[in-house]
C-alpha positions as CSV (number, residue, x, y, z in Angstrom):
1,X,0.0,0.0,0.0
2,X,1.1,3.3,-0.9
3,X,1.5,6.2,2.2
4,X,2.2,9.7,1.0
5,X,3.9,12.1,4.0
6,X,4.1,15.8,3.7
7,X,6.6,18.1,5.7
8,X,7.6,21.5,5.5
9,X,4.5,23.3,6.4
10,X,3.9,26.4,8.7
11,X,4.0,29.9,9.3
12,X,5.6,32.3,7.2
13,X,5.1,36.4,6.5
14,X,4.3,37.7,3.4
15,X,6.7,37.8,0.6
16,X,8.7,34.9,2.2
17,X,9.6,31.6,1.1
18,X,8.5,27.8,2.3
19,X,9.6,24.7,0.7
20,X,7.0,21.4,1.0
21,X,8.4,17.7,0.3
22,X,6.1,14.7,-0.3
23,X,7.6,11.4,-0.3
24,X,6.1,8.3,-0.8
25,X,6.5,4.7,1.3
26,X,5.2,1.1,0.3
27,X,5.9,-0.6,-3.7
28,X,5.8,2.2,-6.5
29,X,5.7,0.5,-9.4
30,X,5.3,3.9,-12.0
31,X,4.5,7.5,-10.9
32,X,2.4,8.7,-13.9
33,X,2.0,12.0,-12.4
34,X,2.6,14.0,-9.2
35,X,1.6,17.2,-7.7
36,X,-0.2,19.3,-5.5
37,X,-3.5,20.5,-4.2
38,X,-4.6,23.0,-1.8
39,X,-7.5,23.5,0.1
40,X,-8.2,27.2,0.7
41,X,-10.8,28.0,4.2
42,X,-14.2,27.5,3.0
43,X,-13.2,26.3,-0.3
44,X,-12.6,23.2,-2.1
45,X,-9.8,21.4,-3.1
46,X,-7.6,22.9,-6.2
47,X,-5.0,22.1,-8.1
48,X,-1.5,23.9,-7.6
49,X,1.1,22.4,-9.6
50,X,1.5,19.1,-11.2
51,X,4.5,17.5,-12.8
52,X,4.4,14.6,-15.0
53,X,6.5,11.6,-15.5
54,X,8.6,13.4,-18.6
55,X,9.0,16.5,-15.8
56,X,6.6,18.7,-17.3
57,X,5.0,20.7,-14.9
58,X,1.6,22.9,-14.8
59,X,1.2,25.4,-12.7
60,X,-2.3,27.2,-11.5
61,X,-2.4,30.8,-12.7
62,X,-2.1,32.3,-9.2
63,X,1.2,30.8,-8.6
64,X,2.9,30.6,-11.9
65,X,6.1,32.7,-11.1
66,X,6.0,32.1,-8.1
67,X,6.4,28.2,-6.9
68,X,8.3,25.9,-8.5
69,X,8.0,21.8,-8.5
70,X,10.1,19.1,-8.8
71,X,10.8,15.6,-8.4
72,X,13.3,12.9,-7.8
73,X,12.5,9.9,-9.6
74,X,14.9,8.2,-8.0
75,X,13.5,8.6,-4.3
76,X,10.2,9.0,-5.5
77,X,9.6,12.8,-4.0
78,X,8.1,16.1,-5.1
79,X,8.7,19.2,-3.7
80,X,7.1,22.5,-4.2
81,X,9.4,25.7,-3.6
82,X,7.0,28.4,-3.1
83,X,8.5,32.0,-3.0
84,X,6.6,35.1,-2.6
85,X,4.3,33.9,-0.4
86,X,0.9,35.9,-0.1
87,X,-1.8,36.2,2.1
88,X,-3.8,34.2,-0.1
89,X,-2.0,31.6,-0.4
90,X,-2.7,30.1,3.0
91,X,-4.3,26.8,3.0
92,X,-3.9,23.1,4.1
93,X,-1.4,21.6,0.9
94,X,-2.3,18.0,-0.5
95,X,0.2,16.0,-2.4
96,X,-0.9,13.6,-4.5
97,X,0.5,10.5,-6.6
98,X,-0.7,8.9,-9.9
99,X,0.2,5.4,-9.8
100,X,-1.3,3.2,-12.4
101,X,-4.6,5.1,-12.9
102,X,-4.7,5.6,-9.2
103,X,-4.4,8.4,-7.5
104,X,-3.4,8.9,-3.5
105,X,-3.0,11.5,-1.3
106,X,-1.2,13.1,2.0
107,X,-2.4,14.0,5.1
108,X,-2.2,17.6,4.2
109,X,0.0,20.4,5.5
110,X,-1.2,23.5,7.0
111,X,1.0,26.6,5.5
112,X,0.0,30.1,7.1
113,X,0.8,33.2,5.7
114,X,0.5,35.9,8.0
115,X,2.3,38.7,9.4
């Protein structure tokens, strides 16, 4: 079985910098695709940034610029270097893994952008 574990969260002022690392535990036979969600107060779940097998990534429009993601296929982690942080930006961050047309997901990671 496949257990995702997010660190890296937390509280940061604006225009500051937080990095977030998912890695991945149990048999990983192929990562199709990887990425993240967040989940802003009161709204639902969105996509962030996604980066596929190749290492193409996607960003959302309110982050390009802004965060960057990458991944190891060796160790089978993604990270997500967001600088600039804003206000908005707060929410609880969800990685996710696609592994053979399934997808799975982190606990989630509160980051806080406050001052």
């Amino acid at each position: 079985q496949v257990q995702l574990v997010e660190s890296g969260g937390g509280l940061v002022q604006p225009g500051g910098s937080l990095r977030l690392s998912c890695a991945a535990s149990g048999s990983i036979p192929n990562i199709q695709n990887m990425g993240w969600y967040r989940q802003l107060p009161g709204k639902e779940r969105g996509l962030v940034a996604r980066i596929l097998s190749s290492g193409s990534p996607y960003y959302a429009d309110s982050v390009k610029g802004r965060f960057t993601i990458s991944r190891n296929n060796a160790k089978n982690t993604v990270d997500l270097q967001m600088n600039s942080l804003k206000a908005e930006d707060t929410a609880v961050y969800y990685c996710y893994y696609v592994i053979e047309m399934r997808t799975y997901w982190g606990q989630g990671t509160q980051v806080t952008v406050s001052s």
